[in-house]
GUNU-658730 format. One line per 4 residues: their letters; for each residue x, y, z of N, C-alpha, C. Coordinates in Angstrom, 2 decimals. Example, Ala and Ser with C-alpha at 12.3 -4.5 7.8 and 13.67 -1.06 7.14 Angstrom:
REM residues 2
as	13.19 -5.69 7.80 12.30 -4.50 7.80 13.20 -3.30 7.80  12.85 -2.25 7.08 13.67 -1.06 7.14 12.90 0.03 7.87
END
This chain:
REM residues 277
xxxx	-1.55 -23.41 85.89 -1.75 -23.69 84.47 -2.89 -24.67 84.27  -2.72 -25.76 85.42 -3.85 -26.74 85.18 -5.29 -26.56 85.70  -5.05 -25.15 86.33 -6.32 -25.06 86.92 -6.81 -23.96 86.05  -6.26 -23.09 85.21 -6.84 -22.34 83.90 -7.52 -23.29 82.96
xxxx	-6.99 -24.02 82.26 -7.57 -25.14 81.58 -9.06 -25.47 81.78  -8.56 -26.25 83.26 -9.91 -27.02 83.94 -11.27 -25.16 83.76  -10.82 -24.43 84.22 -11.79 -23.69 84.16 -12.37 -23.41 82.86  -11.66 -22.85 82.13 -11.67 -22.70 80.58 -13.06 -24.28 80.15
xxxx	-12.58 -25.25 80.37 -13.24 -26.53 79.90 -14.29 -26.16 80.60  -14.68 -25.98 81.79 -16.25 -26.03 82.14 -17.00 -24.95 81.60  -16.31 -23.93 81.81 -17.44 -22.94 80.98 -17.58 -23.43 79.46  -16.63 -23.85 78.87 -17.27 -24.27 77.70 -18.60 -25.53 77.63
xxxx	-17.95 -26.04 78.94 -19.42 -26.93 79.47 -20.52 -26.76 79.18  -20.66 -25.21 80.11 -22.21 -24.86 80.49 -22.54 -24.35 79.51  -21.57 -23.80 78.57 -22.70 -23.14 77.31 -22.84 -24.28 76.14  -21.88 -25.21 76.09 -22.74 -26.72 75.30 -24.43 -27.20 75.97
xxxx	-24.07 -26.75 77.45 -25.11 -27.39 78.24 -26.41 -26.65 77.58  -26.29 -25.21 77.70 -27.37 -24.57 77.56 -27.50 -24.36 76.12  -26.92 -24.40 74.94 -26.99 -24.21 74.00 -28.22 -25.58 73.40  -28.10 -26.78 73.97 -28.67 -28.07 73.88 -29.62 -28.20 74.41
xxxx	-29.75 -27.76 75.74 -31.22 -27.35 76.14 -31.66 -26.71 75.84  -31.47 -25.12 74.84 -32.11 -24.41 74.06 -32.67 -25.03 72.93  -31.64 -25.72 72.66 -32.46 -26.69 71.39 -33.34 -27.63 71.40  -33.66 -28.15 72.97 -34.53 -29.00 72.98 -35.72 -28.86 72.92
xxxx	-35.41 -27.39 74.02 -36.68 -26.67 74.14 -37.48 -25.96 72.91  -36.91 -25.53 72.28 -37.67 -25.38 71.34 -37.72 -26.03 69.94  -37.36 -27.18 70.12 -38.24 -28.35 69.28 -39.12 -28.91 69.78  -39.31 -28.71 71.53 -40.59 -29.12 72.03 -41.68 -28.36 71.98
xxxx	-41.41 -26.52 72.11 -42.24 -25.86 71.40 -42.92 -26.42 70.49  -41.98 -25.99 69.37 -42.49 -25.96 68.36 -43.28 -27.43 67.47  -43.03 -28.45 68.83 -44.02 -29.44 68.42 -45.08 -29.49 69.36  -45.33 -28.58 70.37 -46.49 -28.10 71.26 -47.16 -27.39 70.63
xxxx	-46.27 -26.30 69.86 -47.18 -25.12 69.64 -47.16 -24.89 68.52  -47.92 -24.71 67.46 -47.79 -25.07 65.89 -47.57 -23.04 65.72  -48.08 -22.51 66.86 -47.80 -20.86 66.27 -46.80 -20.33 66.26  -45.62 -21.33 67.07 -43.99 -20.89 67.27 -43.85 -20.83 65.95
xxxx	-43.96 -21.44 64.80 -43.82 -21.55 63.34 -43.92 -19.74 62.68  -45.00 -18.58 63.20 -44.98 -17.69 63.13 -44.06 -17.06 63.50  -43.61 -16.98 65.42 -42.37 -16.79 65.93 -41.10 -16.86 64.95  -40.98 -17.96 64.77 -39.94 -18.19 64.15 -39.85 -17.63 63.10
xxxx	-40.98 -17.59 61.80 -40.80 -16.15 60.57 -40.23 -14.98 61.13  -41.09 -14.42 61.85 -40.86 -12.64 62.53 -39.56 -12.83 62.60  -38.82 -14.06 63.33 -37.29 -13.67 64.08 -36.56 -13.32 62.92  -37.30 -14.94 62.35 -35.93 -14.76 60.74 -35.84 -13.39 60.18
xxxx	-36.83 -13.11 59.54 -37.48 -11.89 58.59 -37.27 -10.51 59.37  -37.05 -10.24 60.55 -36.67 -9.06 61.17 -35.58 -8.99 62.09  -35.10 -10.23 62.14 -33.56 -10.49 63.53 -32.68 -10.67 61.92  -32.81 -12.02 62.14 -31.83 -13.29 61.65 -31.00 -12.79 59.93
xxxx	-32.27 -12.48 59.33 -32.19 -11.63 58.05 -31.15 -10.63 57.72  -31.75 -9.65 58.36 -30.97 -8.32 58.39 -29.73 -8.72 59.17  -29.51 -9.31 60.26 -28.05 -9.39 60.40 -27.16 -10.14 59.39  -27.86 -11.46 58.88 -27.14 -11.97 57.69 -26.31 -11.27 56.44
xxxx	-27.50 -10.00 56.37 -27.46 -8.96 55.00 -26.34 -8.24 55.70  -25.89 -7.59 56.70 -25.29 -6.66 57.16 -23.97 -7.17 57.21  -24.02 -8.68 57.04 -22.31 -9.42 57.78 -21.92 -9.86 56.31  -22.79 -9.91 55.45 -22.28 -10.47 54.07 -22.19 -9.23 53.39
xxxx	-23.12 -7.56 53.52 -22.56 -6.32 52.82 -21.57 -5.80 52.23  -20.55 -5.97 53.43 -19.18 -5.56 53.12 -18.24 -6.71 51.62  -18.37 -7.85 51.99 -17.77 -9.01 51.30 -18.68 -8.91 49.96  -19.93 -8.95 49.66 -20.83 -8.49 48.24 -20.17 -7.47 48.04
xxxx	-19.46 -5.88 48.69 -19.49 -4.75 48.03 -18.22 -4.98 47.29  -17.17 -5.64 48.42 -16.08 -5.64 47.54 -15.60 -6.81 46.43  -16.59 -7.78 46.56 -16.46 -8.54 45.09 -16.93 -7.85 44.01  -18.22 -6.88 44.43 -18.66 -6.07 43.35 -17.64 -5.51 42.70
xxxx	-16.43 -4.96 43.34 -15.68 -3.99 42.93 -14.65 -4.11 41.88  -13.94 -5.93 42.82 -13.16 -6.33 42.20 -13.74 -6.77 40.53  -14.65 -7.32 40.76 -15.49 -7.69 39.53 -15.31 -6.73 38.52  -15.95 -5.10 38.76 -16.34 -4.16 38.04 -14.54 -3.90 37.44
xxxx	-13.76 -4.30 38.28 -12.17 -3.51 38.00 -12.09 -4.82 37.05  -12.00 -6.11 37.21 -11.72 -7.08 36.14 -12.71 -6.99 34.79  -13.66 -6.26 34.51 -14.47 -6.25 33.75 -14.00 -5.37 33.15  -13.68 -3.34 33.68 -13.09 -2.62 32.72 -11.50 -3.21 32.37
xxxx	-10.45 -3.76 32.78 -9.57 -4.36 32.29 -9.59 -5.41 31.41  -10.54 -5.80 31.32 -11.19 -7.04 30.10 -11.86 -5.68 29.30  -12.05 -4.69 29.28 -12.81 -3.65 27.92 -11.53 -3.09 27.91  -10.36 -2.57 28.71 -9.69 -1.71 27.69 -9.02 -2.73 27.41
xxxx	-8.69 -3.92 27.52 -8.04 -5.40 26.72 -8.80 -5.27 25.29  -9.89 -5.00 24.99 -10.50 -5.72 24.19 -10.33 -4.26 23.43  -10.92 -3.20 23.86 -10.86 -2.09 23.30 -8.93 -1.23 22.38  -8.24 -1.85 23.17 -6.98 -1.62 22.75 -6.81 -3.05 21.40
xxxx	-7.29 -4.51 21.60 -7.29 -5.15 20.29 -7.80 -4.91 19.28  -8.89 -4.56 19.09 -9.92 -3.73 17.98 -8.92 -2.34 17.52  -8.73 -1.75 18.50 -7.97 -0.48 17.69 -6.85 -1.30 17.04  -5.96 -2.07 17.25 -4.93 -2.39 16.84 -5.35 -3.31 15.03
xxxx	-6.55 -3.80 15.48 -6.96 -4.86 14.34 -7.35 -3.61 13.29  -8.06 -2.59 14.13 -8.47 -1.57 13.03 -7.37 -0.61 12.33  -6.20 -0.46 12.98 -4.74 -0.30 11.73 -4.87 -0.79 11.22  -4.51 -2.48 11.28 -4.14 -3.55 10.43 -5.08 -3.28 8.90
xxxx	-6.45 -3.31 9.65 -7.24 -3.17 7.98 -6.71 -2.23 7.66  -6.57 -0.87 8.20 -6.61 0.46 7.45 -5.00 0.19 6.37  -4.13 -0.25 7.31 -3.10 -0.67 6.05 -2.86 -1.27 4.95  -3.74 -2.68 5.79 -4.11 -3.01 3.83 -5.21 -2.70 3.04
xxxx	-5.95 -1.99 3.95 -6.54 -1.33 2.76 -5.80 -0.28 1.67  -4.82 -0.17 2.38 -4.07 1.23 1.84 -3.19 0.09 0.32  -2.56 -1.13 0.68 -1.94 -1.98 0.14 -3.25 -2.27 -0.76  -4.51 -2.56 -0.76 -5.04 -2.89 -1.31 -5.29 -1.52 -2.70
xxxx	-5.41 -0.86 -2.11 -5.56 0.71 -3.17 -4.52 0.67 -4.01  -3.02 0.24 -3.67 -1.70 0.02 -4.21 -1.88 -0.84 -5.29  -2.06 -2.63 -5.20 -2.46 -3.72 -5.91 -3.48 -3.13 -7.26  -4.65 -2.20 -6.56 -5.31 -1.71 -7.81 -5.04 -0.86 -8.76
xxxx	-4.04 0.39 -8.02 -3.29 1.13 -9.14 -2.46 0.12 -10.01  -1.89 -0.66 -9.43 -0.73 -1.73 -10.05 -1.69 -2.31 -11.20  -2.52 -2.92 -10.80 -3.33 -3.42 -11.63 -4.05 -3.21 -12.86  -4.11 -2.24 -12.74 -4.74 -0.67 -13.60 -3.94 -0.64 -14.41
xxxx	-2.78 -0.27 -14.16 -1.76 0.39 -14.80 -0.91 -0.74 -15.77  -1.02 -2.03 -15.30 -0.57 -3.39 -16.18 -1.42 -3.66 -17.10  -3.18 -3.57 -16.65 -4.05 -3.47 -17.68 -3.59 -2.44 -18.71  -3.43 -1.55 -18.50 -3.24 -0.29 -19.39 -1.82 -1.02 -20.40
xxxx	-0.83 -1.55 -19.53 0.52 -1.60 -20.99 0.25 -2.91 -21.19  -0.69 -3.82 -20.57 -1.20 -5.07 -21.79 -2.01 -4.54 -22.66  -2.84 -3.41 -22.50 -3.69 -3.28 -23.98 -2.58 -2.49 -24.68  -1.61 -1.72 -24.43 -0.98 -0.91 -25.33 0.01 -2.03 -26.13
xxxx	0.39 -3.39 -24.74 1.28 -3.91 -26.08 0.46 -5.04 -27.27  -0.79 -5.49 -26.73 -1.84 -6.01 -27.88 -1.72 -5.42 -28.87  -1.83 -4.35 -28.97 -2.38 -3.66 -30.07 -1.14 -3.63 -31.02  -1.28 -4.58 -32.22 -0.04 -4.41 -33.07 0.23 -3.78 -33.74
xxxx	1.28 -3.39 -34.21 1.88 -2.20 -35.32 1.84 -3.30 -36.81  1.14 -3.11 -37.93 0.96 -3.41 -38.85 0.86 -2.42 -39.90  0.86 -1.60 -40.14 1.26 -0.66 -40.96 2.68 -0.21 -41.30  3.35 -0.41 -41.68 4.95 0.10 -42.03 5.42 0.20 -42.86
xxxx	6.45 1.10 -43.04 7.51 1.25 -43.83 8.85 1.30 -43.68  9.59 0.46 -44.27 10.79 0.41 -44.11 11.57 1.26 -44.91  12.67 2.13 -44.24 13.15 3.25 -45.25 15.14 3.38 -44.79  15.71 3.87 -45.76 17.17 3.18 -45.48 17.50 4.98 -45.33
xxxx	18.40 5.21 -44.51 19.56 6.53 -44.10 19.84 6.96 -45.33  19.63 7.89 -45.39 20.57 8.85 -46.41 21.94 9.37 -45.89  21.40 10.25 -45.32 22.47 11.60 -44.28 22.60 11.37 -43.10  23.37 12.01 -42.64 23.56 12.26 -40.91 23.86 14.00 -40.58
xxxx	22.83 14.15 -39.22 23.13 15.52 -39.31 22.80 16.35 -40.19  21.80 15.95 -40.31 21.08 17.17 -41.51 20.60 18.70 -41.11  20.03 18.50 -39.97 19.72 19.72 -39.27 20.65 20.26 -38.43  21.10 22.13 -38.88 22.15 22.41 -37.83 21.83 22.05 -36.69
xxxx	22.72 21.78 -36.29 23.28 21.45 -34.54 22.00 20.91 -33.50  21.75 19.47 -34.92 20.78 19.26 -34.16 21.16 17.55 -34.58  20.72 16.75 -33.46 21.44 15.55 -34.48 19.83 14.56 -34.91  20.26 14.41 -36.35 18.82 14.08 -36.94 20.02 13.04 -38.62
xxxx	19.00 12.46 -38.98 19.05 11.92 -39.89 17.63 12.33 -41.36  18.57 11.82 -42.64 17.21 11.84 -43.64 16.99 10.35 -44.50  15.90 10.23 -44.15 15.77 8.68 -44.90 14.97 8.77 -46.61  14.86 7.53 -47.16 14.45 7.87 -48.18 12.61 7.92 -48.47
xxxx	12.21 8.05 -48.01 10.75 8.39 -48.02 9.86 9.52 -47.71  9.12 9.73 -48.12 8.87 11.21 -47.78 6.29 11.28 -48.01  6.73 12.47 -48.57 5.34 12.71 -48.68 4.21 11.67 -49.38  5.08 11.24 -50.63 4.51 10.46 -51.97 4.27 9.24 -50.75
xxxx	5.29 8.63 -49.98 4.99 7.60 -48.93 3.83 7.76 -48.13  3.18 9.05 -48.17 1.99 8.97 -47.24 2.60 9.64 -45.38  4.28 9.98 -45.50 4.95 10.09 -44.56 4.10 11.73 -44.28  4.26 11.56 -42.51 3.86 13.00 -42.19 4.53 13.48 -41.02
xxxx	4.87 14.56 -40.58 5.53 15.10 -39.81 4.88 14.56 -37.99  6.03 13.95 -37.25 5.41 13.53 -36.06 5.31 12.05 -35.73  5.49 11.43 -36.96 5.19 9.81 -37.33 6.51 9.42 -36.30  6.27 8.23 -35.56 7.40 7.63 -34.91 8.38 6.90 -36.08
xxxx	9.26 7.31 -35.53 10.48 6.29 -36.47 11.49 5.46 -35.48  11.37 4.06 -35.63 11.97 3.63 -34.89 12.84 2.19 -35.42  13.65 1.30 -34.87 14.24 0.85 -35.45 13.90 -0.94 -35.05  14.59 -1.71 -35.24 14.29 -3.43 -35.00 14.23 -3.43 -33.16
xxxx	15.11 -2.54 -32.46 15.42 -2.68 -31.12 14.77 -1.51 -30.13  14.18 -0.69 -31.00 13.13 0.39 -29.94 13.46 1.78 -30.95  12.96 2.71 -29.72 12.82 4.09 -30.49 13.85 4.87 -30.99  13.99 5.39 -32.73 14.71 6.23 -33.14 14.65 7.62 -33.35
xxxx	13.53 7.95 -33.36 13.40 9.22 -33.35 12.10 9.89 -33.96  11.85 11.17 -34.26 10.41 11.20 -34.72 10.58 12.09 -36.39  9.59 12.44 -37.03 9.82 13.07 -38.55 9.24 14.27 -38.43  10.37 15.55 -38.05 10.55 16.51 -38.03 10.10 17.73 -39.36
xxxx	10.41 16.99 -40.44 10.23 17.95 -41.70 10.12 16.56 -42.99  9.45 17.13 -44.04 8.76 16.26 -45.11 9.24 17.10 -46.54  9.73 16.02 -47.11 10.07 16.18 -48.61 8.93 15.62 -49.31  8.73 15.97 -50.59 7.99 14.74 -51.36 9.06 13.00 -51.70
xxxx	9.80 13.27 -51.37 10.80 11.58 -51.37 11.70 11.69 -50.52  11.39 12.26 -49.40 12.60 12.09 -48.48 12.01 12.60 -46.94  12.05 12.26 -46.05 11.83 13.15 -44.39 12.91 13.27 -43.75  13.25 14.07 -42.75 14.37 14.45 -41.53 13.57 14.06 -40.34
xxxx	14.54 13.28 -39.87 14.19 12.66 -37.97 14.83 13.19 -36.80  13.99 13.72 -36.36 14.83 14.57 -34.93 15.40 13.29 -33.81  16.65 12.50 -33.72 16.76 11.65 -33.24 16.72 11.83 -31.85  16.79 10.90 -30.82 15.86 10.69 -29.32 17.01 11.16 -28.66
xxxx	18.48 10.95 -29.20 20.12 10.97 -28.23 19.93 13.14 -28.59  19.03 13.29 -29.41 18.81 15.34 -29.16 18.92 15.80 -27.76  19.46 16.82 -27.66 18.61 17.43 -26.70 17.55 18.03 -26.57  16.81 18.40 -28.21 15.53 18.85 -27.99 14.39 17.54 -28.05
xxxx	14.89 16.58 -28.01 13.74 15.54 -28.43 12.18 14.97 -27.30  13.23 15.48 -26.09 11.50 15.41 -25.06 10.13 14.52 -25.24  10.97 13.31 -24.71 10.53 11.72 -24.85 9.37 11.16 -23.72  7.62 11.77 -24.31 6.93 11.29 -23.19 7.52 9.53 -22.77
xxxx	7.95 9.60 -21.53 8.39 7.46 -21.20 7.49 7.62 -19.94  7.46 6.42 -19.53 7.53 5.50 -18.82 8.33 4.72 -17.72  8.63 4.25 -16.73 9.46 3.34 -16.27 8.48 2.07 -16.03  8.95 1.09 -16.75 8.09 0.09 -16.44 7.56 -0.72 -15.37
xxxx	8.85 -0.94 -14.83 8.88 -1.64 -12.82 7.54 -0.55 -11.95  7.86 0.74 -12.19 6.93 1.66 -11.30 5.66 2.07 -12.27  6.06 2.45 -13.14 4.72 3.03 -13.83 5.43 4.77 -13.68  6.15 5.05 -12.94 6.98 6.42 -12.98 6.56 6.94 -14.34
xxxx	5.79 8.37 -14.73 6.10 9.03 -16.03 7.01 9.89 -15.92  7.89 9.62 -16.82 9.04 10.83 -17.25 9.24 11.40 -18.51  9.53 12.22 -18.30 10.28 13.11 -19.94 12.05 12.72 -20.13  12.36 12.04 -21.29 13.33 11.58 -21.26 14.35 12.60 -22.60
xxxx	15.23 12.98 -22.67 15.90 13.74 -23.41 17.61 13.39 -24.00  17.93 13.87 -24.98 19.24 13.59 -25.12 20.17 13.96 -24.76  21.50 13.97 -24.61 22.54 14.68 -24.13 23.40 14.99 -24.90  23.97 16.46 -25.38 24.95 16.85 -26.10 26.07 16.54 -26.04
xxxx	26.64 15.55 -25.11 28.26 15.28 -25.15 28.39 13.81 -25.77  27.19 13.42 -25.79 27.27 11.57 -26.10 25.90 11.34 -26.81  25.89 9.63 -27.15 24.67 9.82 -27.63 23.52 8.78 -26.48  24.16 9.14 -25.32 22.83 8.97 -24.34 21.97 9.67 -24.13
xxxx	20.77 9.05 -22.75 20.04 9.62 -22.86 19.75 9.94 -20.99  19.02 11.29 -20.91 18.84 11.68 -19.32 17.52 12.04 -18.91  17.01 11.65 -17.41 15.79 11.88 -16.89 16.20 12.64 -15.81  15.61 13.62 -15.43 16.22 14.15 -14.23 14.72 14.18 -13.08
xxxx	14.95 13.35 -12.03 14.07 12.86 -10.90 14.61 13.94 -9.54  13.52 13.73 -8.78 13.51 14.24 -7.40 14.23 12.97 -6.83  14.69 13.72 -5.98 16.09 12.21 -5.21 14.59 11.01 -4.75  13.91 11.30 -4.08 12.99 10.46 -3.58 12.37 9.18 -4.72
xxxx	12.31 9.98 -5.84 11.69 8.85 -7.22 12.28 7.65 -7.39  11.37 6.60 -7.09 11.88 4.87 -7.01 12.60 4.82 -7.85  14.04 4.55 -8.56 14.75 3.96 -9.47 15.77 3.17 -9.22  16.37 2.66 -10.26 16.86 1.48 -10.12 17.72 1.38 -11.24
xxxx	18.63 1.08 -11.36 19.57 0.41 -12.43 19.35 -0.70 -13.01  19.21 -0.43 -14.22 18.52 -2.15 -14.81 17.04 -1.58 -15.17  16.57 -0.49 -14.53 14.86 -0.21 -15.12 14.84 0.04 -16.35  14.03 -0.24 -17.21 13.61 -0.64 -18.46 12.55 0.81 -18.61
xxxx	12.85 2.05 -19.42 12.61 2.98 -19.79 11.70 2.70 -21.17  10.19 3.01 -21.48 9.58 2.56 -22.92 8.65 4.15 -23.20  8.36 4.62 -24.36 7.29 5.26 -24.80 6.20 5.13 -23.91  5.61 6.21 -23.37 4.27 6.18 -22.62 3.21 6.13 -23.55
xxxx	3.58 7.05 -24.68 2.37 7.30 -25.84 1.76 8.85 -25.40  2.21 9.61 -24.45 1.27 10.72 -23.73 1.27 11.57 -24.88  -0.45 12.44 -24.91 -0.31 13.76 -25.91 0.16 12.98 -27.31  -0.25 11.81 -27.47 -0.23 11.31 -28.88 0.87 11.43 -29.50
xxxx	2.33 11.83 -28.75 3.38 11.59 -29.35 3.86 10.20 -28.68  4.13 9.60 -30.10 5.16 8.26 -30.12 4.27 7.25 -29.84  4.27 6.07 -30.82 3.23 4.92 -30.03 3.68 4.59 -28.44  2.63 3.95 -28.21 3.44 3.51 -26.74 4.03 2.10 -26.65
xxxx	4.46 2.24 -25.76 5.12 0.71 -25.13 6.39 0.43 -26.20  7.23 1.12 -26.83 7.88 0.90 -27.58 9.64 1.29 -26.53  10.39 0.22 -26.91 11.79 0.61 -26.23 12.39 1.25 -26.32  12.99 2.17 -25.33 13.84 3.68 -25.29 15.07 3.22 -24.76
xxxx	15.39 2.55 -23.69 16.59 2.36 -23.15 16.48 1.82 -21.76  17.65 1.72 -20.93 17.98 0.87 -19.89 18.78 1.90 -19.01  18.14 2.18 -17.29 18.82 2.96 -16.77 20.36 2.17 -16.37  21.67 3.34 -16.76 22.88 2.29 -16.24 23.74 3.13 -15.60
xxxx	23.19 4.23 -14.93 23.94 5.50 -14.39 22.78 6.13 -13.10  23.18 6.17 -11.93 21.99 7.51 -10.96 22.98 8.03 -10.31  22.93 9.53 -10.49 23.48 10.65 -9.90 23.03 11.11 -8.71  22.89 11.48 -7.71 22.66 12.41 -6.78 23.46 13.25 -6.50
xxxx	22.35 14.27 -7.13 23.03 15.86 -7.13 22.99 16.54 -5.45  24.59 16.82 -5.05 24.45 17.50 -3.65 23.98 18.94 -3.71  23.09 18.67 -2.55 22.45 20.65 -2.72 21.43 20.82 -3.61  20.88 19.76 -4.66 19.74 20.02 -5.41 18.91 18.77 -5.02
xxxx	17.47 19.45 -5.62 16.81 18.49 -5.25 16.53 17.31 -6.64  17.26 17.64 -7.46 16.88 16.61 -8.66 17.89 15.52 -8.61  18.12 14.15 -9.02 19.14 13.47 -9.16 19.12 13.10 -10.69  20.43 12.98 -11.26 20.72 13.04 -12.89 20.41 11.38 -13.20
xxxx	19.61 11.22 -14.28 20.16 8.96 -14.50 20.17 9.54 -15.77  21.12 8.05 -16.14 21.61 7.86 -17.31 21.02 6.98 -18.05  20.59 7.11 -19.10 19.50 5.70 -19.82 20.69 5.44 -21.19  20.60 4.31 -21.76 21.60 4.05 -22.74 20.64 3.05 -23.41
xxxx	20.14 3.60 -25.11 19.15 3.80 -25.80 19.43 2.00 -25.85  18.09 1.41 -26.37 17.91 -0.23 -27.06 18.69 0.36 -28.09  18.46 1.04 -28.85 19.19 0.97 -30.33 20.15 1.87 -30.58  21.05 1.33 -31.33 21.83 3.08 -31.46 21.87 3.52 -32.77
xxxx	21.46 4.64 -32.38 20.40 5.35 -33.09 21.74 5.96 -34.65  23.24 6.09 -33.96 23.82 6.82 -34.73 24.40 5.71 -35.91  24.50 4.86 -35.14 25.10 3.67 -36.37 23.79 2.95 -37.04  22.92 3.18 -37.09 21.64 2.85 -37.86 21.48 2.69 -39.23
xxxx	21.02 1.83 -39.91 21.04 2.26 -41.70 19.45 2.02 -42.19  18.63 1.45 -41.23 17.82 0.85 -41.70 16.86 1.22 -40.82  15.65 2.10 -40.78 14.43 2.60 -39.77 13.20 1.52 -40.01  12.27 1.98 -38.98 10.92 1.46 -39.60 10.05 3.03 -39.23
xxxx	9.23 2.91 -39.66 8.30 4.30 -39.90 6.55 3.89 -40.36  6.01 3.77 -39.22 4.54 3.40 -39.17 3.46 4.62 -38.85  2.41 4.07 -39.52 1.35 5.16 -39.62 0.31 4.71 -38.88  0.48 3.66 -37.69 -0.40 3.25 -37.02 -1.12 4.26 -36.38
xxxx	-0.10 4.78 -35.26 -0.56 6.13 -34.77 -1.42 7.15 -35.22  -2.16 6.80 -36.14 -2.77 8.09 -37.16 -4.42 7.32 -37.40  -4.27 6.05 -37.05 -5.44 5.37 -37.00 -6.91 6.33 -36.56  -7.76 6.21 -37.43 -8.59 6.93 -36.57 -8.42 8.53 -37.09
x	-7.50 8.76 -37.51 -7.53 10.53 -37.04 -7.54 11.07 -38.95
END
């Protein structure tokens, strides 16, 4: 064992030995001989060089690699955030398109409720049920009033009905609880347009929606004004009933009028609507 050692140690000897006398020697060169300075380029530039390049190749290729792999994982990082940021806008942009219909459409029933009703007439019930099997009232005003067929008639608490036929001192009102009365509305919360109608067993009133149509109990039903029947923005009723019909696609609501229309004595009847025409 001790004589492996000892051997082992001298050869490491002789090549300290000679490695040091290599070095001496040629620092004595090269302070003898100023052309070893050439020598020494050639070795570098055609030995020393190229083996350097050849032992560091492998270790450059594969940092290259790793590099190139951390670089596309930093693009589809970045490339998967951008797509994600680019939903985000596309949604609110979509929310933003929403806000502007909303907006639109509030503009629209603030100018309809600006605009005041100042023209009127106040006119008191005569009859009930004047028209067969139709439920209508006759008040006391008529042609000599300037009254014309179509004029809204409505009461202190919203819409009563419209003026069906003209006397010279008297008109008939097709009231809104009809079933023929076909009430361009509104829902106010949505902006929803509906046709609102009466019902023959009572004196409510019904919209009939696709099950999907936003409603709500408590929605506030008003005159749209569409096709120049009925001013707008005027009160029709309060939804307090939703049906869903099984097997159809419509669902039944129930609206229950601002005013009631049957115990009434006292209308108003304006010619605003005619402004202009």
């Amino acid at each position: 064992m001790s004589l492996s050692i000892f051997k082992k140690s001298v050869t490491n000897f002789y090549l300290l030995t000679f490695l040091v006398a290599l070095s001496i020697l040629s620092i004595v060169i090269d302070l003898k001989n100023p052309s070893a300075n050439h020598i020494r380029a050639v070795v570098n530039d055609y030995i020393v060089n190229p083996i350097q390049y050849l032992v560091k190749t492998p270790s450059s290729f594969v940092n290259a690699l790793l590099e190139e792999k951390e670089t596309k994982a930093q693009l589809e990082a970045r490339i998967k955030e951008l797509e994600n940021q680019n939903k985000v806008m596309k949604i609110n942009l979509q929310r933003i398109d929403i806000l502007e219909n909303e907006i639109s459409r509030l503009r629209l029933i603030r100018s309809a409720m600006t605009e005041k009703i100042t023209n009127i007439q106040i006119a008191k019930v005569l009859q009930r049920d004047v028209i067969p099997n139709k439920k209508s009232i006759q008040i006391n005003i008529g042609s000599d009033n300037n009254i014309r067929i179509g004029q809204t008639v409505m009461g202190i608490n919203g819409l009563v009905g419209q003026v069906v036929e003209v006397t010279s001192y008297s008109c008939k009102v097709l009231l809104i609880t009809d079933v023929n009365s076909n009430v361009p509305a509104v829902i106010t919360r949505t902006g929803k347009q509906v046709i609102i109608k009466g019902r023959a067993q009572d004196d409510l009133l019904e919209i009939y929606f696709t099950d999907d149509t936003d409603i709500k109990s408590g929605d506030l039903v008003v005159t749209s004004g569409e096709a120049g029947r009925f001013i707008a923005s005027l009160n029709i009723g309060k939804i307090v009933e939703i049906t869903m019909n099984d097997g159809e696609r419509f669902a039944t609501v129930v609206v229950e009028p601002t005013e009631h229309v049957n115990k009434i004595n006292e209308v108003i009847v304006t010619s605003d609507e005619y402004k202009g025409k």
